[in-house]
One Martini backbone bead per residue (centre of mass of N, CA, C, O) as a GRO file, in nm:
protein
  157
    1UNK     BB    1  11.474   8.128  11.894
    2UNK     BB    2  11.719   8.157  12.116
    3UNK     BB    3  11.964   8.397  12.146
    4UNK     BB    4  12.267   8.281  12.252
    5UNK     BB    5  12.407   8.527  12.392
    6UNK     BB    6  12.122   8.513  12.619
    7UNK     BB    7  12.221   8.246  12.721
    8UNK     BB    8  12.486   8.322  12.831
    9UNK     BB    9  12.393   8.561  13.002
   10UNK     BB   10  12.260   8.377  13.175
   11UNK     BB   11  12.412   8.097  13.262
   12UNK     BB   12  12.643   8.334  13.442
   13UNK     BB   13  12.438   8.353  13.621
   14UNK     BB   14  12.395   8.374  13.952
   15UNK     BB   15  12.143   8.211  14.139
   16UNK     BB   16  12.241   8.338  14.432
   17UNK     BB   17  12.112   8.615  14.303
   18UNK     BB   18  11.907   8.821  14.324
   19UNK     BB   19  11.673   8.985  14.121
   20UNK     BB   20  11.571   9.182  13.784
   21UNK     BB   21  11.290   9.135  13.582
   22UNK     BB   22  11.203   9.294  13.241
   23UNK     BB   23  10.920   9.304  13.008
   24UNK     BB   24  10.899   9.440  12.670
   25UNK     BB   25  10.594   9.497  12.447
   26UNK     BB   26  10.576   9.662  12.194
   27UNK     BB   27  10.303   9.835  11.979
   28UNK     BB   28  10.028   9.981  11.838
   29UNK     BB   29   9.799   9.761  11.941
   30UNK     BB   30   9.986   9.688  12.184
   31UNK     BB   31  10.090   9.607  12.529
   32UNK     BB   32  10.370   9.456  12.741
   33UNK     BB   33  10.450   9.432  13.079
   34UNK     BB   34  10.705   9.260  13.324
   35UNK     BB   35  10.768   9.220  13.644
   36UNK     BB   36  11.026   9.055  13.849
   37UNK     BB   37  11.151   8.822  14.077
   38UNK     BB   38  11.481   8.665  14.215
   39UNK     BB   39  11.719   8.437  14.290
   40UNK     BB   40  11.705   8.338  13.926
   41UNK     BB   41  11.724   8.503  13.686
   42UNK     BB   42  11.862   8.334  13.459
   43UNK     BB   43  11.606   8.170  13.459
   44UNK     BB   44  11.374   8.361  13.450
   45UNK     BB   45  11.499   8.504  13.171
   46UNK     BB   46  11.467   8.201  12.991
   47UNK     BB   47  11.180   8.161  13.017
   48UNK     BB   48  11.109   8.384  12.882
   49UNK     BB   49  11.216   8.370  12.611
   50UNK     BB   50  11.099   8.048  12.570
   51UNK     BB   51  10.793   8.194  12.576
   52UNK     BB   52  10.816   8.367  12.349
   53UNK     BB   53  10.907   8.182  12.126
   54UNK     BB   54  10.674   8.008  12.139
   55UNK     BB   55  10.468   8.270  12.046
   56UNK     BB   56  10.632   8.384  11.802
   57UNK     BB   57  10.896   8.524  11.927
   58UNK     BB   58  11.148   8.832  11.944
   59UNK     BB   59  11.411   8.906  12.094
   60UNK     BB   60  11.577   9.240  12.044
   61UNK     BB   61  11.678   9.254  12.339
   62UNK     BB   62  11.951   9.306  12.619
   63UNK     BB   63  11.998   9.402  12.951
   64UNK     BB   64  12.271   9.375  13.190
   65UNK     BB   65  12.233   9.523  13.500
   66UNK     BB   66  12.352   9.666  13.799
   67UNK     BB   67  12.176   9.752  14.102
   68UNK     BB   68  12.304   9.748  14.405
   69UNK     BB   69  12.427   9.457  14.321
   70UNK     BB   70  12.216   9.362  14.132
   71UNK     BB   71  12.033   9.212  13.909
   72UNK     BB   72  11.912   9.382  13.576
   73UNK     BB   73  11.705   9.209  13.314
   74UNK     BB   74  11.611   9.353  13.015
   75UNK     BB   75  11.359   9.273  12.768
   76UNK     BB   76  11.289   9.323  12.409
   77UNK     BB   77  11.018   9.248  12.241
   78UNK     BB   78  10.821   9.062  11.980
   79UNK     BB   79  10.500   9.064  11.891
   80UNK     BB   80  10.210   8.995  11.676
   81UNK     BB   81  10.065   8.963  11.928
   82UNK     BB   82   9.846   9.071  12.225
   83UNK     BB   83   9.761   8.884  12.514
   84UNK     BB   84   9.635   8.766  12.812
   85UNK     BB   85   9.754   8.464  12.733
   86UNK     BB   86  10.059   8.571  12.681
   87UNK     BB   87  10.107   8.681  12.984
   88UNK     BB   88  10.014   8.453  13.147
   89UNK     BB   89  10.215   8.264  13.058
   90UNK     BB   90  10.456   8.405  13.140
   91UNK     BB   91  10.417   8.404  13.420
   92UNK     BB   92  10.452   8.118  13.455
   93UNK     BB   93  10.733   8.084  13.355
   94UNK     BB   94  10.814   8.227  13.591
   95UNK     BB   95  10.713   8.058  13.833
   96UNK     BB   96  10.887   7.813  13.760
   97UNK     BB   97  11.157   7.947  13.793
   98UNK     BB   98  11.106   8.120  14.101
   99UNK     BB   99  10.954   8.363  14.086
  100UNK     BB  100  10.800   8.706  14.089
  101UNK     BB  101  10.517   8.857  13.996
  102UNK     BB  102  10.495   9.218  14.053
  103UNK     BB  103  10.421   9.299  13.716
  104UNK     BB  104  10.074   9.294  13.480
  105UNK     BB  105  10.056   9.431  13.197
  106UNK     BB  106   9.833   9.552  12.994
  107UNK     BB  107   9.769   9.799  12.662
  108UNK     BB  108   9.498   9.907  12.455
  109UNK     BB  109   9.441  10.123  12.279
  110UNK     BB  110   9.133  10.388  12.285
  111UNK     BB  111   9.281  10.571  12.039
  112UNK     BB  112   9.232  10.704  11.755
  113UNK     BB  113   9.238  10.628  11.392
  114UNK     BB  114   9.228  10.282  11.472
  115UNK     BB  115   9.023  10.215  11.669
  116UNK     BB  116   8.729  10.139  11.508
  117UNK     BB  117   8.867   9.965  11.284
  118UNK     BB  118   8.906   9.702  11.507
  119UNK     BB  119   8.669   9.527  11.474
  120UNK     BB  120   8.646   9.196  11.466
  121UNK     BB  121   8.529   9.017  11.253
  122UNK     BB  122   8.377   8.826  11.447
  123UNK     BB  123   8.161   9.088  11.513
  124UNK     BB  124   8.001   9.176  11.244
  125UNK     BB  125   7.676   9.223  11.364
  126UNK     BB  126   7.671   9.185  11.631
  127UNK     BB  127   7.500   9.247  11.946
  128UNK     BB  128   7.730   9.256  12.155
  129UNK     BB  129   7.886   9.462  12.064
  130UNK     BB  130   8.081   9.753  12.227
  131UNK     BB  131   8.413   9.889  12.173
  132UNK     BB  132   8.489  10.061  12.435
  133UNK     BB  133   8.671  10.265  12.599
  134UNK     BB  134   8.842  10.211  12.913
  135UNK     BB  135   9.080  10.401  12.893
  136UNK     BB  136   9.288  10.186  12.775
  137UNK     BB  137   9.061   9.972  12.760
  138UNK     BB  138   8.895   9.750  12.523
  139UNK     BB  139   8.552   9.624  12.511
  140UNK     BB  140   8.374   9.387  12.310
  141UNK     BB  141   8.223   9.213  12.549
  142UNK     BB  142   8.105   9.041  12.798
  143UNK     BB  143   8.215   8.728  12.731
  144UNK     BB  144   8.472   8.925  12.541
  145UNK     BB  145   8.674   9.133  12.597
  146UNK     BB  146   8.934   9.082  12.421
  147UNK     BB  147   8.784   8.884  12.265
  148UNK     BB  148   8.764   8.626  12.050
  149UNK     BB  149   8.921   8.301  12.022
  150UNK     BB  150   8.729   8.177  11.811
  151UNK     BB  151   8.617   8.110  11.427
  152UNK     BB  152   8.378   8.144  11.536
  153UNK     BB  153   8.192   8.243  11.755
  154UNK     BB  154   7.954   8.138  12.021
  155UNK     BB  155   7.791   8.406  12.053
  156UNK     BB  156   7.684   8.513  11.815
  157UNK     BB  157   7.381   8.773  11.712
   0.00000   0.00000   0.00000
């Protein structure tokens, strides 16, 4: 559910005022980071809302602050998983909206103590699994750059 508060703070901004929008979603398994802009920032803004929540997430921070007389509205959120399908989708939230999506981040470390342990149950086993970090982002297999969407995988070998 989105918060009323968040919702109070959207609905008060004037659509005709330019502005920007940023949301973070930081985990210890992933990131997504996601900044927009446009004419109606407080719609812009409750799409984003209303598309975590779709997700199964929780909004845990909201800052609306004037940055040059325009609205600068930082979002922050939780999710349960961070993936592709995820940005994607909030992606599309804004630009119904009527935003611009400047940048759209993911990042999934390729470090750490358990990096090697986090190998999909659905790929244990399998002849396609690549598994290894390139930069920040680990690559699962060719079929399935980040992991299998569905479990049995259909490509399991």
């Amino acid at each position: 559910m989105v918060d009323s508060s968040l919702s109070l703070v959207l609905s008060a901004l004037d659509d005709s005022i330019y502005g920007q929008v940023v949301l973070q979603v930081s985990m210890p398994s992933a990131s997504l980071y996601l900044a927009a802009q446009g004419q109606s920032v407080g719609s812009i803004g409750q799409s984003i809302a209303q598309g975590i929540d779709e997700l199964g997430g929780t909004v845990l921070r909201q800052e609306l602050r004037l940055v040059q007389g325009a609205p600068h509205l930082r979002i922050q959120a939780q999710l349960s998983t961070v993936s592709h399908d995820h940005g994607q989708r909030l992606r599309t939230a804004v630009i119904a909206a009527g935003g611009d999506v400047r940048r759209l981040r993911l990042r999934f470390p390729s470090h750490g103590p358990n990096f090697t342990q986090r190998q999909p149950s659905t790929c244990l086993g399998c002849r396609h699994y690549y598994g290894r970090g390139h930069g920040r982002t680990r690559l699962i297999c060719a079929m399935h750059p980040l992991g299998p969407e569905t479990d049995p995988c259909p490509d399991y070998n």
